[in-house]
C-alpha positions in Angstrom: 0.0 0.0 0.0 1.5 3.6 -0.9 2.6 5.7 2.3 0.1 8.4 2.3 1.7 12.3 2.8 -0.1 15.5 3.6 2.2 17.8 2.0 0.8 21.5 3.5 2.9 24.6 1.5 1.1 27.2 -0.2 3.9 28.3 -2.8 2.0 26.6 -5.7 5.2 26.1 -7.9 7.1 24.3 -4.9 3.4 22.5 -4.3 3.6 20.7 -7.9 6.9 19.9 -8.1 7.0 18.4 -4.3 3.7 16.4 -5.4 5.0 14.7 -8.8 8.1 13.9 -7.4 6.8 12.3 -4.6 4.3 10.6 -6.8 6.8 9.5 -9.2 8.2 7.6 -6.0 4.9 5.6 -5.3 3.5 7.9 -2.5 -0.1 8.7 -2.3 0.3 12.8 -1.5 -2.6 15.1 -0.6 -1.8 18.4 -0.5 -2.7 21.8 1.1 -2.3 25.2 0.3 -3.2 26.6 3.8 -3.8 25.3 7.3 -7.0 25.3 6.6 -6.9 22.9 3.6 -5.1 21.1 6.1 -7.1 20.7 8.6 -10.0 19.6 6.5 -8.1 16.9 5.1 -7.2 15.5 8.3 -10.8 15.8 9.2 -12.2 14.2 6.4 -9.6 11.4 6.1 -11.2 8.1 6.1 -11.0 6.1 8.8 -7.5 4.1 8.7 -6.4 6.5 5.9 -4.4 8.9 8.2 -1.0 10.5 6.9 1.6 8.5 7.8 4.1 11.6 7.2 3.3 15.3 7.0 5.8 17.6 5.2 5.3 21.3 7.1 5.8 24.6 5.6 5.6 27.5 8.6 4.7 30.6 6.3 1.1 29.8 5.7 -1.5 32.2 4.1 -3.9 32.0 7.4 -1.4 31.6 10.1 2.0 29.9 10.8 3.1 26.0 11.1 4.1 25.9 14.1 0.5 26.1 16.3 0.0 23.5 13.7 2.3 21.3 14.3 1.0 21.8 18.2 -2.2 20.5 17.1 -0.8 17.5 15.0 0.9 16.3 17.9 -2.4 16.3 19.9 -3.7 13.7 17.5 -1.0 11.8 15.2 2.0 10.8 16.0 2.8 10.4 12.0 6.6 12.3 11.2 6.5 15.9 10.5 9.2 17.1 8.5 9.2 20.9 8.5 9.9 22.5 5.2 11.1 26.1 5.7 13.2 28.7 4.5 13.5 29.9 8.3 16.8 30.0 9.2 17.0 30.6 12.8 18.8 27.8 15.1 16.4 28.7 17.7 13.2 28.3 15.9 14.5 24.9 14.4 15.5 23.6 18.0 12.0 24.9 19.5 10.2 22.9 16.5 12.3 19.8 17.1 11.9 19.3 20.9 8.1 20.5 20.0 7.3 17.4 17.8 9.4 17.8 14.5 10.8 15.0 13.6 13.4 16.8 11.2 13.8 20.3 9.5 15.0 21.2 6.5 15.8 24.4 4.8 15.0 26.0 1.2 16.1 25.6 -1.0 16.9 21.4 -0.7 17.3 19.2 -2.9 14.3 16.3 -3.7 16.9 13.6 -3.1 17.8 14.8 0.0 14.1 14.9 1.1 13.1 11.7 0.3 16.2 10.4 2.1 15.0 12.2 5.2 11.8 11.1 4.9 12.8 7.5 4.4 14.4 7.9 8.0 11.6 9.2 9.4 9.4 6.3 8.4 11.9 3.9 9.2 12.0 5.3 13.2 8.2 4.8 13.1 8.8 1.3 12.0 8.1 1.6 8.3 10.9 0.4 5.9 10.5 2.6 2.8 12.8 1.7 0.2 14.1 4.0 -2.7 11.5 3.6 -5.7 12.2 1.7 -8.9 12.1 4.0 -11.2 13.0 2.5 -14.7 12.6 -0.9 -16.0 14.3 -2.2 -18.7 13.4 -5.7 -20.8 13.0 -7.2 -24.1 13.0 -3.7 -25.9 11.3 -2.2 -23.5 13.2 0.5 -21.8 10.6 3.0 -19.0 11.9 5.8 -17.2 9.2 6.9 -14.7 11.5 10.3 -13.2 11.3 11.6 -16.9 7.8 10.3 -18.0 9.9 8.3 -21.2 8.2 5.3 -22.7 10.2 3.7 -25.3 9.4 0.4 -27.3 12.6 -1.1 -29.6 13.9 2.9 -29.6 10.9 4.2 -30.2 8.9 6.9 -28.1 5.8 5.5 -26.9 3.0 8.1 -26.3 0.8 6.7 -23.0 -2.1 8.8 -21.6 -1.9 9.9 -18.0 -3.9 7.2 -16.5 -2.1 4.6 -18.8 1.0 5.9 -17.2 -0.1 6.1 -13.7 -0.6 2.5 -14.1 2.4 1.1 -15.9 4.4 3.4 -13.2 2.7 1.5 -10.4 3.4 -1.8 -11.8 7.2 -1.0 -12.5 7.6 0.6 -8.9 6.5 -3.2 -8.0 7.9 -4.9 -10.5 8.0 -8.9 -10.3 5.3 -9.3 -7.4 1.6 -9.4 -7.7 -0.3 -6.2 -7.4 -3.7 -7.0 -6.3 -6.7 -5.5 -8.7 -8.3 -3.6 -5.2 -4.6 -2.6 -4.8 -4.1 -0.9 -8.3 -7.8 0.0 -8.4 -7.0 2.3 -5.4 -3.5 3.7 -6.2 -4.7 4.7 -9.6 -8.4 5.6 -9.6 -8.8 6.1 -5.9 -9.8 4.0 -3.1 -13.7 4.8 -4.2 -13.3 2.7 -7.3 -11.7 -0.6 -5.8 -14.6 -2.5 -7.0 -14.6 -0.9 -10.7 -12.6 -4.1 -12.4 -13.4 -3.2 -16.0 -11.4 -0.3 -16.0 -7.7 -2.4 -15.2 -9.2 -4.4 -18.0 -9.8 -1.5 -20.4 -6.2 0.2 -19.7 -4.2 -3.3 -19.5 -5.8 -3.9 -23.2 -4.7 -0.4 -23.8 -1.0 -0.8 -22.5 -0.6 -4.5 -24.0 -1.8 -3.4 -27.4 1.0 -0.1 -27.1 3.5 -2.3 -24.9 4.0 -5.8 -26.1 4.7 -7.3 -29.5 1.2 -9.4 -29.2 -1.4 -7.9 -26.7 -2.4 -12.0 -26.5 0.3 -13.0 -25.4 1.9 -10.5 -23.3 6.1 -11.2 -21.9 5.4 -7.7 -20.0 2.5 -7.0 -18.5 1.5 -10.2 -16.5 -2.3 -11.4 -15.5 -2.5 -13.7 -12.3 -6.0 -15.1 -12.7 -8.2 -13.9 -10.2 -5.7 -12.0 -8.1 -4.0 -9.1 -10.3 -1.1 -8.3 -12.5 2.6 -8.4 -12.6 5.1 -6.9 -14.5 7.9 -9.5 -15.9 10.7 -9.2 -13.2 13.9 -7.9 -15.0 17.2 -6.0 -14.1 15.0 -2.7 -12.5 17.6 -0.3 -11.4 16.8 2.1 -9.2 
């Protein structure tokens, strides 16, 4: 299941890029513009569906972080990594012995953040791994950081959602992804019963991907369970 992160900053270029990268790596992100958006997500959150990290910005449209991150500690005790371009040693040692799990400052670097946040996860007892991010078999060559689909050298053009689900599979690539499992990390958990769409896009992506759609080497059906994508050499 994809770590879910409630990523609250409300510059709306830093919001984009922070939210495809971190989709790119297989995490399920909702984001906020303001502590208010904030707060309604947590509100609304389904039972069970929680963050399990939050990424903080403190210079928020309708007030600052840090009250917020008060309030977070009242009722999660999910990592909060603050994301600031604060400076001050005494503001970052206040925020740390009030909750934060870890602090960085703007301008960073997405590597280093995922790194971080990987650390964070793992002192709460989740083991996140670095994602795989390109696969490369049989002609097929996908490179999920840069969006490039190529078949024997050859651009392949996919549609978002076509994407979305290839990149799932790859990120997973050689196990069993269950259909409620890619139903809910593609469409949303809302749709987990909606079957006919994985078979709809898999016809797409065979008929695009392999060299006959019938008889796929790729993209992988387990009967009754879900699909795989053929284990290769994935680098990371």
């Amino acid at each position: 299941m994809s770590e879910r992160i409630l990523l609250v900053e409300d510059d709306r270029e830093l919001r984009s890029i922070l939210r495809e990268a971190l989709s790119v790596e297989g995490y399920a992100v909702q984001a906020a513009a303001s502590l208010a958006d904030a707060r309604a997500l947590l509100q609304h959150a389904e039972r069970g569906a929680a963050p399990d990290l939050v990424l903080l910005d403190l210079g928020l449209p309708d007030g600052d972080g840090e009250p917020f991150l008060n309030e977070l500690r009242r009722q999660s005790t999910a990592p909060v990594i603050v994301i600031s371009a604060r400076e001050a040693e005494g503001q970052k040692i206040r925020l740390l012995d009030g909750g934060a799990d870890d602090y960085l400052v703007k301008p960073f670097g997405i590597g280093e953040l995922l790194a971080r946040m990987r650390v964070a996860l793992r002192h709460r007892g989740r083991h996140s791994q670095p994602a795989v991010l390109s696969y490369r078999q049989g002609g097929l060559d996908i490179d999920l950081a840069s969006r490039r689909v190529r078949r024997d050298g050859h651009e392949v053009h996919l549609t978002p959602t076509e994407f979305k689900l290839l990149a799932r599979l790859v990120r997973q690539a050689g196990q069993v992804v269950t259909h409620r499992q890619l139903l809910a990390d593609v469409w949303g958990a809302e749709h987990t019963e909606q079957t006919h769409y994985l078979r709809l896009y898999m016809g797409q992506l065979r008929a695009k991907l392999e060299d006959d759609s019938a008889e796929p080497r790729h993209l992988l059906t387990e009967p009754g369970v879900g699909y795989r994508m053929a284990d290769t050499q994935a680098d990371d």
